[in-house]
N, C-alpha and C positions, 0 to 999 in steps of 0.2 A: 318432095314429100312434105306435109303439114303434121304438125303436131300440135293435136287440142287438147288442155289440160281444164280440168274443175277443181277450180278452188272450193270443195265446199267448206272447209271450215272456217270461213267469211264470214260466208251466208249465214252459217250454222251461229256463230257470237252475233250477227243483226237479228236473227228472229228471236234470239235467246234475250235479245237486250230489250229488244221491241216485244215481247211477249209475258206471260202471266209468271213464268216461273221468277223473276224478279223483282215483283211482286208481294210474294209470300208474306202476311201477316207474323210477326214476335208473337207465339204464346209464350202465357205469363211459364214461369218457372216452378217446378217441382214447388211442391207448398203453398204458392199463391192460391188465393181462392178465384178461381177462373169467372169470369162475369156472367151474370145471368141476365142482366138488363141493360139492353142495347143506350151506348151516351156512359159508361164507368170508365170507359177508359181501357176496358179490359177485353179483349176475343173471345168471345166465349164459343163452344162446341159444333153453334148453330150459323156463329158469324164468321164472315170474311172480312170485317174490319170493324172498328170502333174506334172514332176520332172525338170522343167525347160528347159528343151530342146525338139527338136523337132526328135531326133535320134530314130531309130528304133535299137534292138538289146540290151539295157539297162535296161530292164525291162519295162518298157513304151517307146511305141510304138513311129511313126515318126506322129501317131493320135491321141496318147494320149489313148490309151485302154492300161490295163495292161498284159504281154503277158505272156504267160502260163510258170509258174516255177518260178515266180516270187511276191514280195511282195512289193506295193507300200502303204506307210501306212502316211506318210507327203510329202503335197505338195512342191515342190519347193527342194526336197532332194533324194539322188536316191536313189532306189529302191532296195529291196534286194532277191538276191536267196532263194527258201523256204524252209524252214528248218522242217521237219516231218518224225521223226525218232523214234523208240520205240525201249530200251535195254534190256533184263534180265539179272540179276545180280545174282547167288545166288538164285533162288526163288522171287526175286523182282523183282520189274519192274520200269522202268521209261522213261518215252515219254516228247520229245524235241519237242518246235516248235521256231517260231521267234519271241515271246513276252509273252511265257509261258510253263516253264518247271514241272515236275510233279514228284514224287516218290511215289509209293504205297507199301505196304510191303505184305508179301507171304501170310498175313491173309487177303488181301484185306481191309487193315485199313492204311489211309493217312499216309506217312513219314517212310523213309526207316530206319532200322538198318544198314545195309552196305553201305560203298561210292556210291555214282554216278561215272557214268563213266568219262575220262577225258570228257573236252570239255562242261560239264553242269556250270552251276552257285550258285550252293550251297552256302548257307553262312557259312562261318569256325564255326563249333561248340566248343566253348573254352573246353577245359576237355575231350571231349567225347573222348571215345575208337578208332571210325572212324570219324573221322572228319567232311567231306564231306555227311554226311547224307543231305535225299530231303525230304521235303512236297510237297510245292507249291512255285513257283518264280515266278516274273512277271515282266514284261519290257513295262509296257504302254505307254509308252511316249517315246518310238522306241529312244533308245538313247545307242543303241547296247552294253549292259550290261554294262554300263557305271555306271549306275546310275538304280538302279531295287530296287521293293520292295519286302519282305518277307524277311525271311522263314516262313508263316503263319502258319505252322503245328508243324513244330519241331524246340527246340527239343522237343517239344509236353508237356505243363504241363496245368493240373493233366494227364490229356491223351486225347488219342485219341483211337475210334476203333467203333465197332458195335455191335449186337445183336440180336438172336432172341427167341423168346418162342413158341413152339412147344408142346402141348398138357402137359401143364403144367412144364415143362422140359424149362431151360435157357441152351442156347448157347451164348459165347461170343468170340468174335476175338479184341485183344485191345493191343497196341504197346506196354504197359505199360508190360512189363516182358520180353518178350512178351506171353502174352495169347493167345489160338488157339484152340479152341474145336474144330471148323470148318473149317478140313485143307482144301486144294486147290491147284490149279495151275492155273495159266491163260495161254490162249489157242491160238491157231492159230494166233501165233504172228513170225514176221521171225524177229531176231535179228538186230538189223540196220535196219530194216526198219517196214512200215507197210505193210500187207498182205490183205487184204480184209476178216477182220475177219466172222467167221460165231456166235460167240461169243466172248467177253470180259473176261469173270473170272466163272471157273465152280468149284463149291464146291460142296464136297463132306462130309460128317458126316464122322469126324474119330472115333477110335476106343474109344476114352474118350468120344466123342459126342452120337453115339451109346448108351454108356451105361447107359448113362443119361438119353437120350430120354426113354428106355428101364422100366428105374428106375420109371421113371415121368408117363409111357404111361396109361392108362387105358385098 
């Protein structure tokens, strides 16, 4: 028997990271006088960005709309090119955006055993084997990894991972060894970049998974 599971809530944190809701323009605050002329500094009613000027070709427009490839996240500061890229590494994976990096491991359980690739943000892990191991990173406050919070996941203690039971029969997938009853690959993913997945993460019962279920089945 095979057992095929969907990760979507993967998927669902990559298009969230790689998409517009992260994005979202600061309007000014109760009281402020909201701007009316595109280059104040200020989002006004009609805009989806204002990085201080009135230039078209910087990311926001000569009308203040943000223009496609582009991420304007604070008022009054410019705007940056958008960054939505997904690596494998080894069986791993890990997807880059502009205020949220990610590493998943080949069991589909948060936080890598292998480096990240250059160019991510990992926090040096003192001791470990690979250094650069990922969870989660995060850059909210757009201060182009200056200043970021995490690594929320790793180096992951007591652990991290998932589970399932299936007709009485435990499966687990857990960074902690790492465990993997339920191997896998994830899928229609092109290197550098994203693909228009048709899925996220397709598991398969290995052959220790199998024999459990087998063990367990009625």
């Amino acid at each position: 028997m095979k057992i095929q599971v969907w990760l979507w809530g993967v998927c669902a944190l990559v298009f969230l990271g790689c998409g517009v809701p992260e994005d979202e323009p600061d309007i000014g605050s109760v009281g402020q006088a909201v701007g009316e002329t595109c280059g104040d500094s200020i989002v006004g009613p009609a805009e989806t960005c204002d990085d201080g000027n009135a230039t078209a070709g910087d990311g926001c427009s000569d009308t203040c709309i943000i223009e496609a490839g582009h991420v304007c996240r604070t008022p009054g500061s410019t705007c940056r090119t958008t960054v939505c890229s997904v690596d494998a590494v080894g069986g791993e994976t890990f997807a880059q955006m502009n205020f949220i990096e990610i590493g998943v491991g080949d069991g589909a359980y948060w936080g890598t055993t292998g480096n990240s690739p250059a160019g991510y943000h990992a926090r040096p892990s003192t001791g470990a084997t690979n250094p650069a191991i990922l969870g989660y990173v995060a850059d909210p406050s757009d201060t182009d990894w200056t200043d970021y919070d995490g690594d929320f996941f790793v180096p992951g203690s007591p652990e991290e991972g998932w589970g399932l039971e299936v007709g009485g029969a435990t499966f687990n997938n857990n960074r902690s060894g790492p465990t993997i009853d339920m191997a896998g690959t994830f899928g229609a993913w092109a290197t550098g970049a994203l693909s228009a997945p048709t899925y996220c993460f397709r598991c398969f019962a290995s052959a220790t998974a199998t024999a459990k279920l087998a063990a367990g089945a009625t």
